[in-house]
C-alpha positions in Angstrom: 30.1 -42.2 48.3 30.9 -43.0 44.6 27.1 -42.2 43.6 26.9 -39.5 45.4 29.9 -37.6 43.6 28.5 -38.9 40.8 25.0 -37.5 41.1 26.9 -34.2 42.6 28.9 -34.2 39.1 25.8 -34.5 37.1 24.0 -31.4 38.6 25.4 -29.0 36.2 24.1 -30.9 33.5 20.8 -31.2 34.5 21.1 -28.1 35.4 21.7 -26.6 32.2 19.2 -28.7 30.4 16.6 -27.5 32.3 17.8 -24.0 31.8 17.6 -24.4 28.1 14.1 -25.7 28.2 12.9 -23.1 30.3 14.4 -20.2 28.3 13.2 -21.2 24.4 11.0 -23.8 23.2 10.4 -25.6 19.7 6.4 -25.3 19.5 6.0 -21.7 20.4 7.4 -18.4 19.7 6.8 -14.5 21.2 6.2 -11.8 18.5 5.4 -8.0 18.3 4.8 -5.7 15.1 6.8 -2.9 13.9 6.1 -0.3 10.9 8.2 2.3 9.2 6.7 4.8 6.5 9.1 6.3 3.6 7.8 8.2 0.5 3.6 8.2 1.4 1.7 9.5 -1.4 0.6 12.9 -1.3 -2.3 13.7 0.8 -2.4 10.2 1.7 -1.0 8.2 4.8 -0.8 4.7 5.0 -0.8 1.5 7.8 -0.7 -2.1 8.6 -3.5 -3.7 9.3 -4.9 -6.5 10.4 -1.9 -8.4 10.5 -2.5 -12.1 11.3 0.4 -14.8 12.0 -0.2 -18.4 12.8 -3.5 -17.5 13.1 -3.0 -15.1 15.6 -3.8 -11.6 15.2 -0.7 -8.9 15.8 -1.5 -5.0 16.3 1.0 -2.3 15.9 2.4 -1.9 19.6 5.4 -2.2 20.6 4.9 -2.4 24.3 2.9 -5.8 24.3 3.5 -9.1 22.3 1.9 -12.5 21.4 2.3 -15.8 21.2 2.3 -18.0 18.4 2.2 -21.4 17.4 4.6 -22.5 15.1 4.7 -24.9 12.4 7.0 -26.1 9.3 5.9 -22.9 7.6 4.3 -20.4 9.0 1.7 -18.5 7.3 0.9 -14.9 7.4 -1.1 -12.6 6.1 -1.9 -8.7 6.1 -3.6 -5.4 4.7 -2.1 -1.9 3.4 -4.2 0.7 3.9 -3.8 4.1 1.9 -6.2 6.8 3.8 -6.8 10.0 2.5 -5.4 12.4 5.4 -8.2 15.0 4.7 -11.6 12.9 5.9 -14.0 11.8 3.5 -12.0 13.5 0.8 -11.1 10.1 -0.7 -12.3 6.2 -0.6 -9.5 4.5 1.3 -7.9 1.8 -0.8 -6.3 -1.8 0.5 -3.6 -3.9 -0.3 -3.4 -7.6 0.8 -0.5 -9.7 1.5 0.2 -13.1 2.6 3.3 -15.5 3.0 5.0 -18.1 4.6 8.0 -18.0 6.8 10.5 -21.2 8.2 9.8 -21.8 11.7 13.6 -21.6 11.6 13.8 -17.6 11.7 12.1 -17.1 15.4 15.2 -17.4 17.1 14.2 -15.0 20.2 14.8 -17.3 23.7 11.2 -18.2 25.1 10.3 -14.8 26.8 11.9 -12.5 23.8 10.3 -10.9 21.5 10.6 -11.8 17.7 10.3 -8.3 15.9 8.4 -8.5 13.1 9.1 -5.3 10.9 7.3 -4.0 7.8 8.9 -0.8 6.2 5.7 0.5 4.0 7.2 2.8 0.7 3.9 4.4 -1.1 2.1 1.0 -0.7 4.8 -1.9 -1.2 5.7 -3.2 2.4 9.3 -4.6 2.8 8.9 -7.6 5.5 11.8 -8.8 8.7 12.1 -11.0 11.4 14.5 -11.0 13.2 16.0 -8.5 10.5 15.9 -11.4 8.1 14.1 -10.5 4.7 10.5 -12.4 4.4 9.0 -12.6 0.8 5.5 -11.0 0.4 3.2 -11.3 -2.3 0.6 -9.0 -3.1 -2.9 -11.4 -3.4 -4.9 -7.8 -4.2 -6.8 -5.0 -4.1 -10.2 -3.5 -3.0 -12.0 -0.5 -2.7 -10.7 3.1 -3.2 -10.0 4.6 -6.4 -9.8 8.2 -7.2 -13.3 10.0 -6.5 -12.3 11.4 -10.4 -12.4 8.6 -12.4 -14.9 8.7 -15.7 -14.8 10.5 -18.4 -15.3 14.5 -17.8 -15.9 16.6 -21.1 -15.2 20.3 -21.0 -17.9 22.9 -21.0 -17.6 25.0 -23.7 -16.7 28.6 -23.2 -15.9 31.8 -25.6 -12.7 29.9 -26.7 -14.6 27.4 -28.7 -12.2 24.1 -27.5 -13.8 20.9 -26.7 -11.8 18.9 -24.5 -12.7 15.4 -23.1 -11.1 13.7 -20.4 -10.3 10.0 -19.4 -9.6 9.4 -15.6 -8.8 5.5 -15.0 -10.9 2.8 -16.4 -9.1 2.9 -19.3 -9.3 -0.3 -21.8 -5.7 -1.4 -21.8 -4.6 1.0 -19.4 -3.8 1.7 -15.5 -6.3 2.3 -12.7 -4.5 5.5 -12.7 -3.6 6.5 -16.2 -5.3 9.7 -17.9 -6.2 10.4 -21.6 -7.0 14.2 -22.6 -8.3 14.7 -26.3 -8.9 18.7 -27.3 -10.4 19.3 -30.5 -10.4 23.2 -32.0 -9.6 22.3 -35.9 -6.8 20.2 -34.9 -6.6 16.7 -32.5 -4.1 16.2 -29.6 -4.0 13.4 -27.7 -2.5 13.7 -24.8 -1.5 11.0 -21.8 -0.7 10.7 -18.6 -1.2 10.2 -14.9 -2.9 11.0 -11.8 -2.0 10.7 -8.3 -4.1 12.1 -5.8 -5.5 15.1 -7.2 -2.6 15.9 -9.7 -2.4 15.1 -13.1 1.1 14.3 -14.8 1.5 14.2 -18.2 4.1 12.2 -20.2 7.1 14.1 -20.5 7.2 14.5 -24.5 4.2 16.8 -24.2 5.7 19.5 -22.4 2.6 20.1 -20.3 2.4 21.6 -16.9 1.1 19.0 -14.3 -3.0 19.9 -13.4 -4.7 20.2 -10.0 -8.5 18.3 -10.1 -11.1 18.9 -8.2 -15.0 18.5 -7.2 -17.8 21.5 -7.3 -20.6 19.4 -6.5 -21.1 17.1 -9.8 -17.9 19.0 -11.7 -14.8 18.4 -12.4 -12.4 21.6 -11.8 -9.4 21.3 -13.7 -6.7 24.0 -12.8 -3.3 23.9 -14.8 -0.1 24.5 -12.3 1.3 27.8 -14.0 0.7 31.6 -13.2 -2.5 33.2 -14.7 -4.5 29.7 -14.5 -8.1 29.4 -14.1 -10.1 26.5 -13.1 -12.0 25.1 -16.1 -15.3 22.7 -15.2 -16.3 19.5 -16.4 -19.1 17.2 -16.5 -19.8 14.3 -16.8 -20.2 13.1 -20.3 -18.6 10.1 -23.2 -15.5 9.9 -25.0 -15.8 11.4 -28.8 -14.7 10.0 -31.8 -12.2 12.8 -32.3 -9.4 11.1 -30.9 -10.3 7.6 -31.9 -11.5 4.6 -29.6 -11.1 5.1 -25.9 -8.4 2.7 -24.6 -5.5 0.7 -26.2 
């Protein structure tokens, strides 16, 4: 009778144990995907994708999981993708990321879901689990581009200027950074940026921004202000006018 109370006694125990094993488990963890967009560039939308973890592969759906194998750290890795939103207007462009999280931070019971979130802002992704920060790092870039970089020179017209124009593959400069030199007596030398198909100069000129555009092998430039007409370019070199191209 005494082992018998005794086994009785120890039921709860077992019990229990085998509760715990059942509900979580030290080699493997449940995940699923989230994304958030916040300030997408204009004209442009952008995505995760191809978002591997463990060396598993994790879509975008919030409806089904997967299953992972975990390890001391785990690694991870995944793409940006900024896609113009009117088709074929522009070369998509991609961002890679990769990192490492503790094994730690997949705390879900075995047949929870750890939520994996990545908030996107223009292209910089912000990375949970588990609402816990996870440090990215960007490992690079491929493709895209804008469909206007090169150097555009200004057909002349009855005004006589002679304008050239630097979009991206600048020496010294930004993928995205734009040089302007006009020539009519005087030199300016003017600087800025594009995004999309809008031009920004730097604020101590006192310029409008600019619209660009294609018409088949030109360049339409269009300044932002009543009474503006679109100017074309071709394609031609940098002039000596405002010195060597780049800094």
């Amino acid at each position: 009778m005494k082992k018998l109370l005794l086994f009785i006694a120890a039921l709860p125990i077992i019990f229990a144990a085998s509760c715990s094993k059942d509900e979580t488990t030290s080699n493997t963890a449940k995940v699923r995907l989230w994304q958030e967009e916040e300030n997408e560039p204009e004209h442009f939308g952008v995505s995760v994708t191809d978002f591997t973890i463990a060396g598993t592969k994790v879509n975008v759906d919030l409806m089904t999981n997967k299953e992972i194998t975990l390890t001391d750290n785990v690694p991870f890795t995944f793409n940006i993708k900024k896609a113009s939103i009117f088709i074929g207007e522009y070369p998509d462009e991609i961002y890679s990321y990769s990192g490492t999280v503790d094994r730690a931070i997949f705390t879900a019971t075995k047949n929870n879901s750890n939520d994996i979130q990545v908030d996107i802002d223009n292209v910089t992704p912000t990375m949970t689990i588990n609402r816990k920060p996870v440090a990215v790092t960007l490992t690079g870039s491929t493709g895209g581009g804008s469909p206007y970089t090169g150097i555009w020179v200004r057909e002349l017209g009855a005004s006589g200027d002679e304008t050239d124009l630097a979009i991206g593959n600048i020496p010294g400069e930004a993928a995205n950074r734009v040089w302007m030199c006009e020539y009519k007596g005087q030199v300016g030398l003017y600087k800025g940026t594009i995004s999309g198909s809008t031009i920004t100069f730097d604020a101590q000129y006192g310029l409008p921004t600019y619209t660009v555009s294609k018409d088949g092998d030109k360049l339409m430039l269009q300044g932002n202000i009543t009474g503006s007409l679109a100017t074309p370019y071709s394609k031609g070199s940098w002039t000596a006018h405002c010195g060597t191209l780049g800094n």
